[in-house]
Structures are given as structure tokens and as C-alpha cells.
C-alpha positions in Angstrom: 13.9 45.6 90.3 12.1 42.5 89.1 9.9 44.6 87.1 13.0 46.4 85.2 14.2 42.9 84.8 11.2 42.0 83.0 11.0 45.2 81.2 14.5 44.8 79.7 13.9 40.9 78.9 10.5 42.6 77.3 13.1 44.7 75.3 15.7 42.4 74.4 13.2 39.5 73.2 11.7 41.9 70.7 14.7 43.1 69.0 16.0 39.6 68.9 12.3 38.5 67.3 12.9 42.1 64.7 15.9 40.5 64.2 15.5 37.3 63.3 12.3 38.7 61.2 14.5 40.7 59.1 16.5 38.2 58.1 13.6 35.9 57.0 12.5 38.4 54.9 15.4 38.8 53.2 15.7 35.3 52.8 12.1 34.9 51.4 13.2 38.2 49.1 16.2 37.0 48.0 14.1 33.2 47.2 11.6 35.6 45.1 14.2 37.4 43.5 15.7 34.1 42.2 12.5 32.3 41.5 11.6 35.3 39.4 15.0 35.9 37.7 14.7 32.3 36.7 10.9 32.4 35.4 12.3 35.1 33.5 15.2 33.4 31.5 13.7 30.1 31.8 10.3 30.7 30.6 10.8 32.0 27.6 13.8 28.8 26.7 11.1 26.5 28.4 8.2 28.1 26.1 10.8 28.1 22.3 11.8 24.5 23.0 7.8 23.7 23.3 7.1 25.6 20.5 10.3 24.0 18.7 8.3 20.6 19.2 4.9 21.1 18.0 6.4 23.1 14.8 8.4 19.6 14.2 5.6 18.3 14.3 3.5 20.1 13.0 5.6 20.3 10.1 6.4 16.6 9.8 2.5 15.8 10.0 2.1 18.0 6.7 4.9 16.8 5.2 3.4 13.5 5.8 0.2 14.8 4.3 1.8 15.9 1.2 3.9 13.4 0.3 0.4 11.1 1.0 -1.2 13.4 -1.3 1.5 13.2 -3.9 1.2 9.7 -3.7 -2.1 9.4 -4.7 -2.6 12.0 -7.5 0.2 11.0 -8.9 -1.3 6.6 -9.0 -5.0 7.9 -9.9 -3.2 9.9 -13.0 -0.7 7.5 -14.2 -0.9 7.2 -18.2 0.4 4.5 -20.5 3.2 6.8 -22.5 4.2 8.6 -19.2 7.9 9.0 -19.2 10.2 7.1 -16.4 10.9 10.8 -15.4 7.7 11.8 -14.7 7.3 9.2 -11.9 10.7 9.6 -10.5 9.8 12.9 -10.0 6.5 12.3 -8.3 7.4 9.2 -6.4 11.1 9.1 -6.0 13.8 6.6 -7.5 12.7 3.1 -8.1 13.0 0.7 -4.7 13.7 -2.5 -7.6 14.9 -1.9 -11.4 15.4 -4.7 -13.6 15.5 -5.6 -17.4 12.7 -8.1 -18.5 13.2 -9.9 -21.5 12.1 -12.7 -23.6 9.7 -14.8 -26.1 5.9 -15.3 -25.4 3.7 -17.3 -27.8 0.9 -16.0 -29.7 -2.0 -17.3 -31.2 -3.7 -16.3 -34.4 -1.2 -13.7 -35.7 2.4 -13.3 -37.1 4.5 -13.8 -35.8 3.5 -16.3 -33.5 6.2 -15.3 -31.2 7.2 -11.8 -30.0 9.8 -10.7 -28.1 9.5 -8.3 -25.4 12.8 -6.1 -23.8 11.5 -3.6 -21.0 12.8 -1.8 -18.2 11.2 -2.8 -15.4 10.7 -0.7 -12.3 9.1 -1.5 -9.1 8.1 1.9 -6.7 7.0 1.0 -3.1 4.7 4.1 -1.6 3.3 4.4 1.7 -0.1 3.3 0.1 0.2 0.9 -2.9 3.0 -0.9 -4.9 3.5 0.3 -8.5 5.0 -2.0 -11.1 5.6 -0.6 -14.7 7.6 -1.1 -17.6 9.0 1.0 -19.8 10.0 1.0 -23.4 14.1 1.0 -23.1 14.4 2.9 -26.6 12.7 6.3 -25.2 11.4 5.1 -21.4 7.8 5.4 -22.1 5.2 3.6 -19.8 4.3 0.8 -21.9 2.3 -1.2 -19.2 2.0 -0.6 -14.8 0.4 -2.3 -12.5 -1.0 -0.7 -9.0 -1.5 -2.9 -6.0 -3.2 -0.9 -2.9 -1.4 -1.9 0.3 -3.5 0.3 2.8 -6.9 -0.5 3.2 -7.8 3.0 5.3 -6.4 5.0 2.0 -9.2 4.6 -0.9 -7.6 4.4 -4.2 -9.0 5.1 -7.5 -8.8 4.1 -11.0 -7.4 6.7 -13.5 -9.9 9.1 -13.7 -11.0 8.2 -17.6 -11.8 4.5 -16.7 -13.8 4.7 -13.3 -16.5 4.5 -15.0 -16.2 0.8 -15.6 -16.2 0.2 -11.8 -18.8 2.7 -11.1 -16.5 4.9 -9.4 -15.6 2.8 -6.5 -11.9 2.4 -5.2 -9.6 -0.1 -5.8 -10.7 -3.2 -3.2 -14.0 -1.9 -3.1 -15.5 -3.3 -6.0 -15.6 -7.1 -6.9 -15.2 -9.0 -10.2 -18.8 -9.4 -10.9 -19.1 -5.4 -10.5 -16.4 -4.8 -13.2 -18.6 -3.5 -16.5 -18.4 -6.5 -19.0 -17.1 -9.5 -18.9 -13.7 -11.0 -18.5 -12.1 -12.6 -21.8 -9.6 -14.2 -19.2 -9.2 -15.6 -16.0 -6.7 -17.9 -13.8 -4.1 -17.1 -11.3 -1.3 -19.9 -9.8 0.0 -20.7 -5.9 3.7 -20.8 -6.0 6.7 -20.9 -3.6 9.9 -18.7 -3.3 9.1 -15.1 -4.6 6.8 -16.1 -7.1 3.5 -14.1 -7.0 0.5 -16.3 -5.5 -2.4 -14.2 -7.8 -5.6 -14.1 -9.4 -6.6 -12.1 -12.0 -8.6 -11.6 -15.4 -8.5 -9.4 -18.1 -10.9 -7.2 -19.9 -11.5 -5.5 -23.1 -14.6 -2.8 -22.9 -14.0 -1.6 -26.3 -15.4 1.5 -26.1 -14.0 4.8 -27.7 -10.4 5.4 -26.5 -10.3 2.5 -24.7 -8.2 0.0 -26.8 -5.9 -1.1 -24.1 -5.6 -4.2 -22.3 -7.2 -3.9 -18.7 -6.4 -6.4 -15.5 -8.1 -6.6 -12.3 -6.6 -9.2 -10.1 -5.4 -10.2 -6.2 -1.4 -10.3 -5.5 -0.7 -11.6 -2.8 1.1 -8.6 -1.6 -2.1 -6.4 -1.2 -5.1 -5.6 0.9 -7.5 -8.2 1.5 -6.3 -11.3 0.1 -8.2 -14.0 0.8 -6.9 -17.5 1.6 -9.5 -19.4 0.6 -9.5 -17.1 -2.7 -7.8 -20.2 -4.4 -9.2 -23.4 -5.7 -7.1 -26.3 -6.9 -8.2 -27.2 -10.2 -9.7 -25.1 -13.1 -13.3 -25.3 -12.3 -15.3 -22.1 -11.6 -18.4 -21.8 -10.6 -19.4 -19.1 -13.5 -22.2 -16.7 -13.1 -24.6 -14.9 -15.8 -21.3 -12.8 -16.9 -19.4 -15.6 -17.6 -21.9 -18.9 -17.7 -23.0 -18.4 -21.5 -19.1 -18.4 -22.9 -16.7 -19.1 -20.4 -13.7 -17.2 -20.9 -10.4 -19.3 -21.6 -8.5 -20.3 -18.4 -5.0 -19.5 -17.4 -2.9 -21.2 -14.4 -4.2 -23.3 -12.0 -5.4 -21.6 -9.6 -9.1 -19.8 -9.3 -11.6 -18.1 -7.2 -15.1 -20.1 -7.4 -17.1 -17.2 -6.3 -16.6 -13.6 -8.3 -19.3 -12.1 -6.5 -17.5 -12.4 -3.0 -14.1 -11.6 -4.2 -12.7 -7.5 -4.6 -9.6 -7.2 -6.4 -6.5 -5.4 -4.8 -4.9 -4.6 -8.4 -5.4 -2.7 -11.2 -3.1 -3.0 -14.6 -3.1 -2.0 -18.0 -1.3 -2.5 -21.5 -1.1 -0.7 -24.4 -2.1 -1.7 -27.9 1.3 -3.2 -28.8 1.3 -5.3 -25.8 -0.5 -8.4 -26.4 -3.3 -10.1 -23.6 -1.1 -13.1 -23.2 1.8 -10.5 -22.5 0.1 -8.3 -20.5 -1.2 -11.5 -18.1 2.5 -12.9 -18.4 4.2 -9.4 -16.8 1.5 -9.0 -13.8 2.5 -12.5 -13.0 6.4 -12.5 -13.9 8.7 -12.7 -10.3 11.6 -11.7 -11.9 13.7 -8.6 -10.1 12.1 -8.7 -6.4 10.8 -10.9 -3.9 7.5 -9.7 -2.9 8.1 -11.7 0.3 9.4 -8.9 1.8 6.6 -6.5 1.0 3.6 -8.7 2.8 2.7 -7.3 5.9 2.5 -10.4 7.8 4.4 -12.8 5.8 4.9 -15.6 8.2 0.9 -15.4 9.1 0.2 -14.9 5.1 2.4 -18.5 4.8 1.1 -20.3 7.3 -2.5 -19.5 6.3 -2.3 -20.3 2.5 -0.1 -23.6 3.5 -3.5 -24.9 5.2 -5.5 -24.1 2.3 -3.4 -26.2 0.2 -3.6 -28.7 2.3 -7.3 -28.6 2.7 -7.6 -28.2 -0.9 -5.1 -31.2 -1.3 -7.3 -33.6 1.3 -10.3 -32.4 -0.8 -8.7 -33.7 -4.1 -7.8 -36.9 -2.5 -11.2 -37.5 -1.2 -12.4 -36.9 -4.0 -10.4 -39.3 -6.0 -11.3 -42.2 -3.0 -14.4 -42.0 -4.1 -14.1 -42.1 -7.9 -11.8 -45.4 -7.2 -14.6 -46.7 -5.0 
């Protein structure tokens, strides 16, 4: 008897254990089943919305790329006589558009004024700011300005006068390394949204180049350095400039042209005038360039203590000549 007993417990335990087995398995087959039914639909959403985000950006990276490259073919082959169209078309609408007008004074010609009526048009890029004026009767570049704003993007001249720079990019080279020497110089501090700027023109006249050429710091660009301004109109000239100092404009200069590396490149054509030219690099009318410093509040508080270290210098100075 006990052995039947344990015989039929034996039994009973094993088809309870079968039992119980089965079920697990079709538990673990049924988990399978799901966990493959939903690899199956959710892979292939799981690997489009993936592929959905590199495309984005993959596609907003060249995009980026073009419009960099766009950018810059379009400032290296800017041409005085290059229609308002033209660079709307390369660079987008204008951020600032203003008239400039009015009277500058002339010297040694009639008459000895000249008025002036453009259309000016300021176009902020991800790599430089271009200011140029057109002619209003048929929208003509008549004069532009480029200011690089990125210091990791090189930027170069216009491809006919790189020569004069020995191919370097704009910020690269410094005054002294400009071919020839300047036939005018000067710059001015000022408040508001006034330009704080240094600058001097040149005239290489060389074959086809009969136009009116300015290298200069705005304040606006790369590398502008505080102590780049001097109260005063004294320069310390060097062997481009010592023998006949060119005529100085403003207040405001650099003592050393060696150590200093322009951020701006400008040019005029033949029925602009120097003085003109000079005047619309430095004219503020139209836009505040406040906005378009990088750190403007740093940029203020920095060129406030030169003045005032330039200022204690001027008053020691005159202690002395009183003593």
C-alpha cells in the first residue's frame, strides 16, 4: 500500500510539474511572439525616425555650407557697378536701407562742393557686414565697404586687387603690409551709434586701378584693438610714411601700423571723391552698429578705460608743461 501511495504521488507530481511547464512555455512563447511582433513594426518606425534626423541634419549642415559658400564668393567678387539686384540675389534683402544725402567740401577743384544722393544698404551675413551704396538713378554699386565679423572664416579681397596685400585675408595683413603708402589716415571715438574707426586710404595707380581704396578698423569687426586709439593726431610714422606724412583726418589714431591688421576693406569709384569716400565709411546714419558688436557691453567698458587712460595721460602731460 505505502508503496502504491508513493507511486501514485510519483504520478500525480509529474503531471502537475508537465503541467505547470506547459503553461510556462506558452507564456515564454506568447512573450516571444510579442517581443518579435513588436521588433517587427517598431524597428523599422524606430530606424525612419533615426534616419529622418540625421537627413535633417545632414541637410541643414549643407545648407549651412552653402549658404556659407554663397556668402563668400559672392563678398570676394563684389564689383563697383554691380547692380542692387545682383546682391539681393546672392545675399538676401537688405537688414538696413536708408537714403544718404548731402554736401561735402572739396579742395582744389570745381566745384568746391558736391553733393552726394545714394541709396544706402547695409547686408548682415553670417561672416562679414557689407555696406554699399548705390547710384538711385539706375542702382549701381557706386561704393561698399566689407567688415569681416568671423575671425575662423578667412576673407579675401576681390580677386583683381590681392595683389596689393600679397594675397592674405582680410585681418591678416597689417597697414604697413598694404603695397604703397597711405595718402590718408585718422579715425574718431564717438558715443551713441557713431562708428569708433580707423582707417586710411590709398591710391596704387596702377592700370585699372583708378578707384579709391580704404583699409580701416570698425569697431564692429574682428580684432579691434582698444588701445588701437591715441588721443591726439601724433603718429609715430614709419619709412612708408616718415618722408611725407600723409594729411590727418579725425582725432583719433593708431601709433603703431606695423602691429595693427585692418578688419575692413572699401572702395569708391572715380566719381566719388577721397574726402567722400572717407566721409561714407565713417557716416552712422541708418543703423546702430551697437547692436552688431559681439560683446558690446565688454567692447564699452574696455574702450571707456582707454579714454580714460589716454585722458590721465593728456593731463599729465599738461602738469608738467605748467610746471
Amino acid at each position: 500500500m505505502k508503496i502504491h501511495i508513493i507511486k501514485n504521488h510519483r504520478i500525480k507530481s509529474y503531471k502537475i510539474n508537465r503541467s505547470i511547464s506547459k503553461k510556462q512555455k506558452i507564456k515564454d512563447n506568447g512573450k516571444k511572439l510579442f517581443k518579435g511582433a513588436l521588433s517587427l513594426f517598431a524597428a523599422p518606425i524606430i530606424t525612419a525616425c533615426l534616419a529622418n534626423c540625421l537627413i535633417t541634419k545632414s541637410v541643414k549642415r549643407i545648407n549651412a555650407e552653402e549658404k556659407l559658400n554663397a556668402q563668400v564668393k559672392t563678398l570676394e567678387n563684389i564689383y563697383i557697378g554691380c547692380s542692387k539686384e545682383w546682391i539681393d540675389e546672392k545675399l538676401g534683402a537688405p537688414t538696413f536701407m536708408y537714403s544718404c544725402e548731402g554736401k561735402t567740401e572739396l579742395t582744389n577743384m570745381t566745384p568746391k562742393e558736391i553733393d552726394y544722393d545714394f541709396l544706402a544698404c547695409v547686408y548682415v551675413t553670417d561672416i562679414a557686414v557689407l555696406k554699399t551704396y548705390f547710384g538711385k538713378e539706375d542702382n549701381s554699386c557706386q561704393a561698399f565697404f566689407i567688415t569681416a565679423t568671423d575671425e575662423k572664416q578667412s576673407l579675401d579681397l576681390p580677386s583683381t586687387y590681392r595683389r596689393f596685400v600679397n594675397d592674405k585675408s582680410i585681418g591678416k595683413f597689417s597697414y604697413y603690409d598694404i603695397d604703397g603708402n597711405p595718402t590718408a589716415v585718422g579715425g574718431a571715438i564717438s558715443n551713441g551709434n557713431a562708428r569708433t574707426f580707423y582707417g586710411e586710404t590709398f591710391n596704387f595707380y596702377s592700370a585699372g586701378n583708378y578707384y579709391c581704396f580704404i583699409f580701416g578698423n570698425v569697431d564692429y569687426g574682428i580684432d579691434v584693438p582698444f588701445l588701437l586709439y591715441t588721443t591726439g593726431t601724433e603718429i609715430e610714422w614709419d619709412d612708408k610714411t616718415s618722408d611725407h606724412p600723409p594729411k590727418v583726418l579725425g582725432v583719433q589714431n593708431i601709433k603703431d601700423r606695423k602691429e595693427n591688421y585692418p578688419n575692413t576693406f572699401g572702395l569708391a569709384s572715380p566719381i566719388i571723391p577721397d574726402k567722400l569716400a572717407w566721409e561714407l565709411l565713417l557716416e552712422n546714419r541708418g543703423f546702430d552698429s551697437f547692436q552688431l558688436k559681439k560683446d558690446p557691453f565688454y567692447y564699452l567698458e574696455n574702450i571707456e578705460k582707454n579714454i580714460v587712460i589716454a585722458d590721465n595721460k593728456d593731463t599729465a602731460s599738461e602738469k608738467e608743461k605748467s610746471k
